[in-house]
C-alpha positions in Angstrom: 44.5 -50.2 -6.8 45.5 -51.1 -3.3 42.9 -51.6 -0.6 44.4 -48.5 1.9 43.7 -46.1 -0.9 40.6 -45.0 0.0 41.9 -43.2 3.0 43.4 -40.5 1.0 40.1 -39.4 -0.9 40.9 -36.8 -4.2 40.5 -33.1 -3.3 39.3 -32.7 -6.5 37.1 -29.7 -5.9 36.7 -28.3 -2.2 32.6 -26.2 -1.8 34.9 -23.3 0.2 37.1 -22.8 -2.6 33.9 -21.0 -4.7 31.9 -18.0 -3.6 28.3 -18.6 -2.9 25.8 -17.9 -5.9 25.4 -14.1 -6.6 21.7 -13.9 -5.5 19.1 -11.4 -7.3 19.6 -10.0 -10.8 19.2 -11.2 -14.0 20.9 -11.0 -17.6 19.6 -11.1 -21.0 19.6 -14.5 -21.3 17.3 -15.2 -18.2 14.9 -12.8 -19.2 14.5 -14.6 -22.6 13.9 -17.9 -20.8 11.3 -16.5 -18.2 9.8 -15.4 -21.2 9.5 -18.3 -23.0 8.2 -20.1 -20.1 5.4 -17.9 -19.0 4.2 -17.4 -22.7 0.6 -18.7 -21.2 0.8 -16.2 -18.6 1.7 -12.9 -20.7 -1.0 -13.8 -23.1 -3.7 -14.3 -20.4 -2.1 -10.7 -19.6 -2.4 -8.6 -22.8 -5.6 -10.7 -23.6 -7.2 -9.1 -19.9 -5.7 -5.8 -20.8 -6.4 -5.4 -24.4 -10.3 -6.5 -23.8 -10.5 -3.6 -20.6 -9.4 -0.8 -22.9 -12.0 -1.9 -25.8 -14.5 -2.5 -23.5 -13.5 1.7 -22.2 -13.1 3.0 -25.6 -16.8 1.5 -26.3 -18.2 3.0 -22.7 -16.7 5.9 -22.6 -18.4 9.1 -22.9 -17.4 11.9 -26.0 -15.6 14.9 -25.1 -15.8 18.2 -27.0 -12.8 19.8 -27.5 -12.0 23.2 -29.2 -8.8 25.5 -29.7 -7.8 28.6 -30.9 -3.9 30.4 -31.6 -2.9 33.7 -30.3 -0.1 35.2 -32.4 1.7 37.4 -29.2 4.2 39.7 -31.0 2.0 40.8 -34.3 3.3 43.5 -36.4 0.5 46.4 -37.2 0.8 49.6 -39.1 0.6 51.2 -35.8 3.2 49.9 -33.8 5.8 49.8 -37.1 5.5 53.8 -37.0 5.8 53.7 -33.1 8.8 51.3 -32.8 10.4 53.3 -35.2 10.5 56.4 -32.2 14.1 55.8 -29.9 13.3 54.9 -26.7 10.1 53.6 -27.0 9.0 50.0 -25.8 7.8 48.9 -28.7 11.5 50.1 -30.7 13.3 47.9 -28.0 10.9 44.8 -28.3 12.0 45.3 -32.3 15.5 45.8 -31.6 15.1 42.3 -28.9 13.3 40.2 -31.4 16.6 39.2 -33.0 17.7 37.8 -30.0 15.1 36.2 -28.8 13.5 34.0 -31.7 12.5 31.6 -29.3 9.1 33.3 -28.5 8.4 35.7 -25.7 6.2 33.4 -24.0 7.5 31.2 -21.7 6.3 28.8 -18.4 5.9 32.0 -16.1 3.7 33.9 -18.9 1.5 30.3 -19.2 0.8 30.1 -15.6 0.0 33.9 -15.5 -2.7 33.3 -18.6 -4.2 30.4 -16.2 -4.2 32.1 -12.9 -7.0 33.8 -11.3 -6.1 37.0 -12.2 -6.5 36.9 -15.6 -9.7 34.2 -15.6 -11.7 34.9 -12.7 -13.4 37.3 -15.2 -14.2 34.6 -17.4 -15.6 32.4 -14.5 -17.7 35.1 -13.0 -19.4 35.7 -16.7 -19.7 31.6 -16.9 -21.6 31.4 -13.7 -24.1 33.1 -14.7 -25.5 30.7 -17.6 -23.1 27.5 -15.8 -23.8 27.4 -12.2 -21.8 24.6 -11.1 -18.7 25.8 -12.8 -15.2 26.9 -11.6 -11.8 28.0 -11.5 -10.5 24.8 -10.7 -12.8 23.2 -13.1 -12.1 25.2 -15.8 -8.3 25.2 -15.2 -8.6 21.4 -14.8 -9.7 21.1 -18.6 -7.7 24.1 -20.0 -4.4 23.7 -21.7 -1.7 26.4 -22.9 1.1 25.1 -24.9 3.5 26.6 -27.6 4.3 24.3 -30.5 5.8 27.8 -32.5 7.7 30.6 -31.6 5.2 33.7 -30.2 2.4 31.8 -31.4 0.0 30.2 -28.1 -2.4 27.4 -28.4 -5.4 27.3 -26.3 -7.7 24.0 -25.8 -10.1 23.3 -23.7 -12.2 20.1 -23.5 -15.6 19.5 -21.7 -19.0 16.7 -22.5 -20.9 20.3 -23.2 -20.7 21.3 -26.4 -21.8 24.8 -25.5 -19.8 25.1 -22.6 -16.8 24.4 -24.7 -17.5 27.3 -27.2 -18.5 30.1 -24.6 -15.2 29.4 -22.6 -13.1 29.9 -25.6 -14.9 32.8 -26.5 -14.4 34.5 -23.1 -10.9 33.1 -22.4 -9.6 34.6 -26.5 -11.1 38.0 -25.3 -9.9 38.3 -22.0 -6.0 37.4 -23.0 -6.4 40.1 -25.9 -7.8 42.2 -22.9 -4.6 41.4 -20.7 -2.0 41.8 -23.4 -3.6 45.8 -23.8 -3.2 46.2 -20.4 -0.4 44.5 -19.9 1.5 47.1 -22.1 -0.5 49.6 -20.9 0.4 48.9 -17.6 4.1 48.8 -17.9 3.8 52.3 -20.1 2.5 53.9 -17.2 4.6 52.2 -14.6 7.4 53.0 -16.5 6.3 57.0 -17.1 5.8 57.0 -13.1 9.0 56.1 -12.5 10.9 58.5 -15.0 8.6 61.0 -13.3 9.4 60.3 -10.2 13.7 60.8 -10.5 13.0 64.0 -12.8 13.1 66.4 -9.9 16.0 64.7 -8.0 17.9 64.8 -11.9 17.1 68.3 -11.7 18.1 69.1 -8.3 21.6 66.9 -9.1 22.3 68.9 -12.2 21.2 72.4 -10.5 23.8 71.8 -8.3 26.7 70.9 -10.2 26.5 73.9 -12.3 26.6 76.0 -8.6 29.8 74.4 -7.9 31.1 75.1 -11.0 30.3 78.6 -10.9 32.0 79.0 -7.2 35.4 77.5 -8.3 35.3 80.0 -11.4 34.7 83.2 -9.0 36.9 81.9 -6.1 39.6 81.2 -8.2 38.6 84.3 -11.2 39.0 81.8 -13.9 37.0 80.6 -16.4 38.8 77.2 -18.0 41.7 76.2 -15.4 42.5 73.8 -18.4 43.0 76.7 -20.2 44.5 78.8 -17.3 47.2 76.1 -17.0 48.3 75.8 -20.5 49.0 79.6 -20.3 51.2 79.1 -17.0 52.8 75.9 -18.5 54.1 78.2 -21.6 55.1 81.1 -19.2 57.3 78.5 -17.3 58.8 77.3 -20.5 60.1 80.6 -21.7 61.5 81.7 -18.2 63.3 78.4 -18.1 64.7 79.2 -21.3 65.3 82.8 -20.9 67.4 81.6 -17.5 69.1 79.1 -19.3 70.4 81.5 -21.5 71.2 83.9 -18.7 73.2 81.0 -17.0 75.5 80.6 -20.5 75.8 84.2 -20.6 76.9 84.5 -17.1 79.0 81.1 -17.5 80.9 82.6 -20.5 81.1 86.0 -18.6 82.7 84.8 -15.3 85.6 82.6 -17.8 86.6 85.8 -19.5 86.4 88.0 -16.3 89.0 85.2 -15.1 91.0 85.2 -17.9 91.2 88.9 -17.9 92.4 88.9 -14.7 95.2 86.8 -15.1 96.3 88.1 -18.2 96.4 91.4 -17.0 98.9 90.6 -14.6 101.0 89.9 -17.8 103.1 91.0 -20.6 100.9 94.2 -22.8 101.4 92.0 -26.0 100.1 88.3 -24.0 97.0 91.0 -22.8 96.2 91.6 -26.1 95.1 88.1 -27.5 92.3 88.1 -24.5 89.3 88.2 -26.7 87.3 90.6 -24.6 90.4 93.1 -25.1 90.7 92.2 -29.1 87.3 93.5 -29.3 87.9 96.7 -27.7 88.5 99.3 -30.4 90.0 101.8 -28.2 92.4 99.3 -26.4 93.5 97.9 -29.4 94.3 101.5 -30.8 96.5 102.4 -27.5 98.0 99.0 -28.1 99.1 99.3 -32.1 100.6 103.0 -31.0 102.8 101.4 -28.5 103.7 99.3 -30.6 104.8 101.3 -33.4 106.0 103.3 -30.8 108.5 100.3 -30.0 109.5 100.0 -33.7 110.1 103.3 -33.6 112.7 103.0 -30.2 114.2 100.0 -31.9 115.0 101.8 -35.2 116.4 105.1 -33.4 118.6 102.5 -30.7 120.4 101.9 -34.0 121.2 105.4 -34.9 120.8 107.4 -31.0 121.9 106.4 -27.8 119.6 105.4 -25.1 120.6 108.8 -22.7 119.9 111.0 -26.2 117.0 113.6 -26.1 114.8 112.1 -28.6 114.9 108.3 -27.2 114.0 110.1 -23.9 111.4 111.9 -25.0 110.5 108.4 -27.0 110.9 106.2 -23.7 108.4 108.8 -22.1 105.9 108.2 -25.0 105.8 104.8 -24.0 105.3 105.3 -20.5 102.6 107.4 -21.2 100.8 104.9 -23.4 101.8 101.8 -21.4 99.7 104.2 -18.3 96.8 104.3 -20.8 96.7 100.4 -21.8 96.6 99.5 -17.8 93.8 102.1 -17.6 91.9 100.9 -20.5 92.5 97.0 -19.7 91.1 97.6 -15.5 88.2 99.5 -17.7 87.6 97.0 -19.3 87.6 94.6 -16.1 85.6 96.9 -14.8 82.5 96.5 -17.0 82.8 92.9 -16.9 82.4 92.5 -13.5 79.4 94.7 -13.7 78.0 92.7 -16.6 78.0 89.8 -14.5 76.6 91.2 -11.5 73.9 92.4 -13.6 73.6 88.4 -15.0 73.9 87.1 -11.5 70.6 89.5 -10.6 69.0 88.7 -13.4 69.4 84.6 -12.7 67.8 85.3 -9.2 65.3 87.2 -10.9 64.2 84.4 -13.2 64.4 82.0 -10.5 62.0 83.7 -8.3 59.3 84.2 -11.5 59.8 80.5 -12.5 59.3 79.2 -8.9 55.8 81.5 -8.0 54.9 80.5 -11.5 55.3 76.6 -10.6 53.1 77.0 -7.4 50.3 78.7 -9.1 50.0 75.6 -11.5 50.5 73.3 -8.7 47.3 75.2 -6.9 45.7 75.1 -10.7 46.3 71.6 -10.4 44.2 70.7 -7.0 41.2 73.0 -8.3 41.2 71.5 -11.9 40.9 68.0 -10.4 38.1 69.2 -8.4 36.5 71.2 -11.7 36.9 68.4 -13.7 35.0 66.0 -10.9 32.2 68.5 -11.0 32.3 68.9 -14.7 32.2 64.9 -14.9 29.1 64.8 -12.4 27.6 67.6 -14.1 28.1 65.7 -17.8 26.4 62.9 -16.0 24.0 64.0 -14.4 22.8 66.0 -17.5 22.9 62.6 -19.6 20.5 61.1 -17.2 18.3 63.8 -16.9 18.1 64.4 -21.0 17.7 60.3 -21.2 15.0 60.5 -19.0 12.8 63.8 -20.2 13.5 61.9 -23.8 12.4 58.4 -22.3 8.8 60.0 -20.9 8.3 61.5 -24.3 8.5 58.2 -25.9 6.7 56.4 -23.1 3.8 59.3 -23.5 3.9 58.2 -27.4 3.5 54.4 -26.3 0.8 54.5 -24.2 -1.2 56.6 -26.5 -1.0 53.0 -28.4 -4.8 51.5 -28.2 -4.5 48.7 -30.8 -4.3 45.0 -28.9 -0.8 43.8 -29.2 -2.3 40.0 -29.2 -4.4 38.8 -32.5 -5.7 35.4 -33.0 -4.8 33.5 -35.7 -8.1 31.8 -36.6 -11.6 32.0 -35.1 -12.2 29.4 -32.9 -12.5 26.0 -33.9 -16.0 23.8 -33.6 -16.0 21.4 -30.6 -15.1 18.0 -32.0 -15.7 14.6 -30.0 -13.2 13.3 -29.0 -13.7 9.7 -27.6 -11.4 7.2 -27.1 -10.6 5.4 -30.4 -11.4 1.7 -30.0 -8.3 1.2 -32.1 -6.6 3.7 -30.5 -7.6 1.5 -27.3 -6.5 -1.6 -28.6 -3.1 -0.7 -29.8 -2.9 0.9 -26.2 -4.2 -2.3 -24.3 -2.1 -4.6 -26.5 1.2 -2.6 -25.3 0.3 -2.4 -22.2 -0.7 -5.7 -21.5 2.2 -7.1 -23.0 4.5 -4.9 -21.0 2.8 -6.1 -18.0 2.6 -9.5 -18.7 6.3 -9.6 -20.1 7.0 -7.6 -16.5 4.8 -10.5 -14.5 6.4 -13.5 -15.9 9.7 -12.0 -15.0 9.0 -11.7 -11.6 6.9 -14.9 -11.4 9.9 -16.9 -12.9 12.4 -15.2 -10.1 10.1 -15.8 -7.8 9.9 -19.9 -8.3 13.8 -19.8 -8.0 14.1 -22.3 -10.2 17.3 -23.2 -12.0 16.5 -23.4 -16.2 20.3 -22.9 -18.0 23.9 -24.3 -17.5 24.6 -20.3 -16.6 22.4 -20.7 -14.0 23.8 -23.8 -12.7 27.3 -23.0 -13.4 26.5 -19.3 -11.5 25.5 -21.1 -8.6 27.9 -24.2 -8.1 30.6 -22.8 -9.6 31.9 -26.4 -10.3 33.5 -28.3 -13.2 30.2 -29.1 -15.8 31.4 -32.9 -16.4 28.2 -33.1 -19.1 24.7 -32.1 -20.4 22.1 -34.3 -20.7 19.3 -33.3 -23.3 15.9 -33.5 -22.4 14.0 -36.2 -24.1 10.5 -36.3 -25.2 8.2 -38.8 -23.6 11.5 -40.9 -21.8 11.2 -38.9 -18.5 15.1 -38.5 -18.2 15.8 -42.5 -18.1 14.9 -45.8 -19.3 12.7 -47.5 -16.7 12.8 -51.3 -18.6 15.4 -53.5 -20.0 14.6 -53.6 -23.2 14.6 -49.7 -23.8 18.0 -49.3 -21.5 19.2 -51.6 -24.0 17.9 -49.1 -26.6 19.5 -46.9 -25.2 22.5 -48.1 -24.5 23.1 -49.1 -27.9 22.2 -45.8 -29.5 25.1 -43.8 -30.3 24.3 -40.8 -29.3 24.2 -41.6 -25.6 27.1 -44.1 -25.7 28.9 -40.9 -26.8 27.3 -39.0 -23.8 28.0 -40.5 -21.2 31.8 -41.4 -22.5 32.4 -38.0 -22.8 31.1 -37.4 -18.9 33.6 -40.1 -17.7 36.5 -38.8 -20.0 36.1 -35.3 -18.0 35.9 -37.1 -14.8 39.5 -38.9 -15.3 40.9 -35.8 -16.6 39.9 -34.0 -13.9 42.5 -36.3 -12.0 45.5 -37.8 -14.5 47.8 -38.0 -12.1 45.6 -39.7 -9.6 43.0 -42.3 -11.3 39.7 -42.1 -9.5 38.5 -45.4 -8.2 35.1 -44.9 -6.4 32.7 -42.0 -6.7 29.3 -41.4 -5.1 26.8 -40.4 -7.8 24.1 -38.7 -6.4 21.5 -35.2 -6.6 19.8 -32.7 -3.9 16.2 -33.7 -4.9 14.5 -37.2 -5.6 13.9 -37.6 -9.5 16.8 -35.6 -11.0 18.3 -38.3 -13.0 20.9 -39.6 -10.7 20.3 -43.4 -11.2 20.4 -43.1 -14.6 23.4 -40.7 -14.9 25.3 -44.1 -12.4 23.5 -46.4 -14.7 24.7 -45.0 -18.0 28.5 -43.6 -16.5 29.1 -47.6 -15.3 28.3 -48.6 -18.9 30.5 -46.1 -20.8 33.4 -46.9 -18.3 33.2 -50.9 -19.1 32.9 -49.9 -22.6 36.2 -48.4 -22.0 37.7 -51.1 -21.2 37.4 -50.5 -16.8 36.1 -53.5 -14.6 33.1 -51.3 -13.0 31.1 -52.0 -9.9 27.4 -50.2 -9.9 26.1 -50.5 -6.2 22.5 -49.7 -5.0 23.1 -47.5 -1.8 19.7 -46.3 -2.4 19.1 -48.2 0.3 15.2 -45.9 1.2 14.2 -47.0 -2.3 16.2 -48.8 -4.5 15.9 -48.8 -8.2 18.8 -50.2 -10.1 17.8 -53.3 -10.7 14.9 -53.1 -12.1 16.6 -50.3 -14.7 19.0 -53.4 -15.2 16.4 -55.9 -15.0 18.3 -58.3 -12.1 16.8 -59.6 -9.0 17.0 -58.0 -5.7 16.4 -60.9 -3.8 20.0 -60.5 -1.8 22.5 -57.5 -1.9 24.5 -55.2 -0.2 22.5 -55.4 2.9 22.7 -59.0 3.2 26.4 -58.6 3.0 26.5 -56.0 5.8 24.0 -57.5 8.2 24.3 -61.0 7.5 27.7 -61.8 7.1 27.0 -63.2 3.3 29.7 -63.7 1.0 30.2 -60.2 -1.3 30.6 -62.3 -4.5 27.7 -64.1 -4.0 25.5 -60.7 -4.8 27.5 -59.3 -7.1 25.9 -60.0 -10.5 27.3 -59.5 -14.2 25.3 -57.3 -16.4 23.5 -58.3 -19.6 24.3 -54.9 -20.9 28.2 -55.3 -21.0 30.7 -57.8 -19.8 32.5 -55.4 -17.5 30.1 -54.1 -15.8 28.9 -56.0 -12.4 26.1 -54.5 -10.3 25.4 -54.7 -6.7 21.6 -54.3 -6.0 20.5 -53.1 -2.4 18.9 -56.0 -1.0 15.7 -55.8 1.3 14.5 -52.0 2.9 16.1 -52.1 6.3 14.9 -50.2 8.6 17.8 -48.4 9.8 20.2 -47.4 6.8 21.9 -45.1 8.5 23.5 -47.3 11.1 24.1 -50.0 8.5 26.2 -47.0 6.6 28.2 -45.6 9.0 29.0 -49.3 10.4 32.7 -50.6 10.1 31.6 -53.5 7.9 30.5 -50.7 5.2 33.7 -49.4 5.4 35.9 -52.3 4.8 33.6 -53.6 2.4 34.4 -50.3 0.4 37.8 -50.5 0.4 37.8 -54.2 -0.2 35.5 -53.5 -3.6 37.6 -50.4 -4.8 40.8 -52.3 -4.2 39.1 -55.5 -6.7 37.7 -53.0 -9.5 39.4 -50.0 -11.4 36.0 -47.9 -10.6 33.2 -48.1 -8.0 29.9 -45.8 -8.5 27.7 -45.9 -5.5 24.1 -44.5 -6.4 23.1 -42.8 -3.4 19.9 -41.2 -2.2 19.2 -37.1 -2.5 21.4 -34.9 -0.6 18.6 -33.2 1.3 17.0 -34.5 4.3 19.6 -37.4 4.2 22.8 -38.1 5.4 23.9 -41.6 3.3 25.7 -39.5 0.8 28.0 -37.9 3.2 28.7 -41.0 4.9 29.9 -43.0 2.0 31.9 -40.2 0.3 34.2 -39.7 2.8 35.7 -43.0 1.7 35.6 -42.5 -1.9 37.4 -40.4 -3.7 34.4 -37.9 -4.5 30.7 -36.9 -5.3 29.7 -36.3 -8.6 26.4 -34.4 -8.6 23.4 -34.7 -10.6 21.1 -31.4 -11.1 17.7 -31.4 -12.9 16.8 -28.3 -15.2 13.9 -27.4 -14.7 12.9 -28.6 -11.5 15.9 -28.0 -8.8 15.8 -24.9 -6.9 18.9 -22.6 -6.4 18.0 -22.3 -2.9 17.9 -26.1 -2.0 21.2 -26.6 -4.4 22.9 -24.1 -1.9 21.8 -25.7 0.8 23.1 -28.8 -0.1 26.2 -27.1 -1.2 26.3 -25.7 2.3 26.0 -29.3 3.6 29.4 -30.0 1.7 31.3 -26.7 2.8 30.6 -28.3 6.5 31.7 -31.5 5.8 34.7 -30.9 3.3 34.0 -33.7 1.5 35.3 -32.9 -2.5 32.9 -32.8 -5.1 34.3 -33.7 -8.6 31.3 -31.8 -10.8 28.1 -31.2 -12.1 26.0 -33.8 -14.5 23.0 -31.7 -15.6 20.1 -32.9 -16.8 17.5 -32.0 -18.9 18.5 -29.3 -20.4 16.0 -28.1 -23.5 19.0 -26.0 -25.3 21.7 -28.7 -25.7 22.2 -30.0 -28.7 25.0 -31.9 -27.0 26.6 -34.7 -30.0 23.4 -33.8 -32.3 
């Protein structure tokens, strides 16, 4: 690696490119673990709530309590006889039953049973014997409920034993008392009100049967239904008779044409006129003339026309040619009086079959009106004969006296009922485990800190490079040689810590990463030995790896490598010493060299920022494949941000257990600022891993 590299630090992973941590809330899995940690504080809970309630159960006084059942819809001799009467209350209660299964009791009827109305009887009568009771109090202590259809349980409780038999006693009579005269009442309200619209029934029918009888004597009918079948058949047969009249007068007015015409004509045409054929004396005139024209023709062959006897023939046939004219005019005659008479008698019919249509279109408007009133008057008598037959049946229900409302059972003895100390127990055990599960909870949120990799991984929203597992009595790392030597050579953290730097150069093939900051927002997180450990497995791999001590507040590395700090990195920065003289090969393995701090200056932040720092960083990441500077925490200092912004990233180490999310975000913050890339998360201390077990 050349020494200008370092000026072009990996953007490995930029703070802005991740959301902040989603704040508030928690999952499953954080409930579990709030859980497990405040086990001492859940028990300390239930035990506090458990030994209140026995110590309640064991003071508290007993309390008497009693109950009786009210059956509210019985069926008696009585009211089967009376619910079998139409009409009646009782029949339409039996008829409504089917429907409503569910009980006639509801809310409204509880509240009326335990309101001052019905019990301020009771009270008055308890006063007298029980001074200081009262409505409230009893109401206070008095329960209604209804487990069963039309079935009521009563129960009252009270530390008087006596107090709780005479108030069951009162309260069972008066609801019998209430469900009489609640039935008794709604009889007679109900025969007021029938009562009541009787006379204007009456008065409604009364007059409907006046207008009925004015519309028969105005109009001297009695049924203008009837009245106006009798015009409708009158019409039909005048139609009909004038239809006939108009064929007869068609068929009249043809032949009185035809006659016409064919009188004009020859006497034998004439004669095939069918008014003419049927004319007995025409037809005799017309069979002499025409044997008399035989006769001519015969005696034409024997006599001359100028002869005496065809004379006296010719004049026969004058005569009775005189006689058919006279006849067929006759005959004309008649007709044309025929269908005068027709033509009168259509005019006639006319007339009848037009006053007949007006007199049912008058019947029409007054049966329209009679069959209003008759409608009104059907209606009006319904309601009047409903409500004459609906006081009859109310008269036969209120003569009812039997209570409607029986009881069940007589009243039960007052029992004691004090608390149960298991009862109690079971109670205070719930309870306080609810509350203490509910405590810890909130106790755990409220300590904000961060417990599991989802946590973490939630907050950072970073590459995880590794997991280190917590371990049992080694506080996170090996403070002596020979037990870093231990652990260095046990394989289970040789494979750790491999794995860690494996991610860490795959998080950047194409650009190798030769320096990296290792460092954590709090003191005590692990960071030394996560730079401790990382150095060895990348020398193990092969990689010459410098470990420097920039720890310069309080240094540590070399005693975890067991080397001497008697001259470091700030003897190379502030007195101009050689850097290979304090750059010291590490027992642990041959590639590894480590750098220790050197004396506490007094000003490591000037000695950080100087120009000697820098070029000493680039000359020591030019001369080994990987630098790891183990820096101080993140907050309250700035050494970490000065000496990544010449490497090529921070790798951050994060305690389980003890880091807070609002100091990690902080220090994230402190990045997002600066833009310095951050390569990933180490975190240690996890209790869950069972990372390479």
């Amino acid at each position: 690696m050349k020494a200008g590299d370092y000026t072009q630090p990996l953007s490995l992973v930029k703070i802005d490119q991740f959301n902040e941590g989603d704040e508030g809330g928690l999952d499953l899995g954080q409930i579990l673990g709030a859980i497990g940690r405040g086990t001492v504080l859940i028990a300390g809970i239930t035990i506090m709530v458990t030994s209140g309630a026995i110590l309640k159960a064991l003071n508290e006084v007993p309390v008497y309590r009693a109950k009786f059942e009210v059956l509210t819809e019985p069926v008696t001799a009585e009211s089967e006889i009376i619910s079998s009467v139409p009409q009646t209350l009782s029949s339409r209660r039996t008829q409504g039953s089917i429907q409503s299964k569910t009980g006639a009791v509801d809310e409204t009827k509880i509240k009326v049973l335990k309101s001052p109305r019905v019990l301020s009887s009771v009270v008055e009568k308890l006063q007298v014997r029980y001074p200081d009771i009262s409505y409230e109090s009893l109401i206070e202590n008095l329960s209604i409920k209804t487990n069963q259809p039309n079935i009521l349980e009563v129960v009252f409780q009270n530390p008087d034993e006596e107090l709780v038999r005479d108030v069951l006693d009162l309260v069972s009579k008066a609801y019998l008392n209430y469900s009489l005269e609640e039935r008794q009442a709604e009889t007679r309200q109900g025969i007021r009100f029938v009562e009541e619209q009787l006379p204007q029934l009456q008065s409604r029918v009364q007059n409907q049967l006046q207008r009925v009888q004015k519309i028969q004597q105005q109009n001297n009918l009695v049924d203008p239904a009837m009245n106006g079948q009798e015009l409708a058949k009158r019409i039909s047969g005048i139609e009909k008779q004038q239809l006939d009249n108009q064929i007869q007068l068609y068929e009249a007015q043809v032949l009185y044409s035809e006659l016409q015409r064919e009188l004009a004509s020859s006497v034998t045409e004439s004669a095939a006129i069918s008014v003419l054929s049927e004319n007995r004396r025409y037809q005799t005139i017309l069979n002499r003339l025409q044997e008399l024209d035989l006769e001519i023709a015969r005696e034409l062959v024997i006599f001359r026309e100028n002869s005496p006897k065809m004379e006296n023939l010719r004049e026969q046939q004058k005569n009775l040619r005189s006689l058919l004219g006279q006849e067929g005019r006759r005959v004309q005659k008649e007709l044309g009086t025929t269908i005068r008479e027709l033509e009168a008698r259509d005019r006639v019919l006319t007339q009848v079959a037009d006053s007949l249509k007006q007199q049912i279109r008058q019947l029409s408007v007054i049966n329209r009106e009679y069959t209003n009133i008759q409608r009104e008057l059907e209606i009006a008598t319904n309601n009047l004969d409903q409500f004459l037959a609906k006081r009859e049946a109310l008269r036969i229900d209120v003569a009812q006296k039997q209570v409607p409302w029986q009881l069940l059972a007589p009243i039960s003895d007052p029992e004691p009922s004090a608390a149960s100390v298991k009862t109690n127990l079971a109670l205070g055990l719930i309870l306080g485990l609810l509350l203490g599960l509910g405590v810890a909870v909130v106790v755990d949120k409220a300590n904000n800190i961060l417990y599991t990799l989802k946590e973490l991984k939630d907050i950072t929203k970073l590459p995880l490079l590794g997991v280190i597992p917590w371990q049992k009595g080694m506080g996170g790392f090996a403070p002596t040689l020979g037990k870093q030597l231990q652990w260095h050579k046990a394989e289970y953290w040789f494979e750790l810590f491999r794995s860690v730097y494996t991610n860490i150069r795959l998080l950047s093939s194409d650009q190798p990463i030769g320096s990296l900051v290792i460092s954590s927002v709090m003191d005590a997180e692990g960071k030394s030995t996560v730079a401790t450990n990382l150095a060895l497995a990348a020398a193990a791999m092969g990689k010459q790896v410098l470990l420097v001590d920039t720890n310069l507040r309080s240094p540590s590395l070399h005693d975890s490598m067991g080397l001497s700090n008697q001259s470091g990195l700030i003897d190379v920065i502030a007195n101009d010493i050689n850097v290979e003289d304090v750059i010291k090969s590490s027992p642990l393995e041959k590639n590894l060299f480590v750098m220790t701090a050197g004396f506490t200056p007094s000003d490591p932040i000037r000695l950080l920022a100087s120009e000697k720092m820098q070029h000493l960083m680039a000359k020591l990441q030019a001369t080994f494949d990987l630098v790891i500077y183990d820096a101080p925490p993140l907050v309250g200092f700035a050494d970490t941000n000065l000496l990544a912004v010449h490497t090529d990233g921070v790798v951050l180490v994060a305690r389980l257990g003890k880091l807070k999310s609002s100091t990690l975000e902080q220090a994230l913050g402190e990045f997002r600022v600066s833009g310095i890339p951050i390569i990933g998360v180490v975190a240690n201390g996890s209790k869950k891993s069972n990372y390479y077990r």
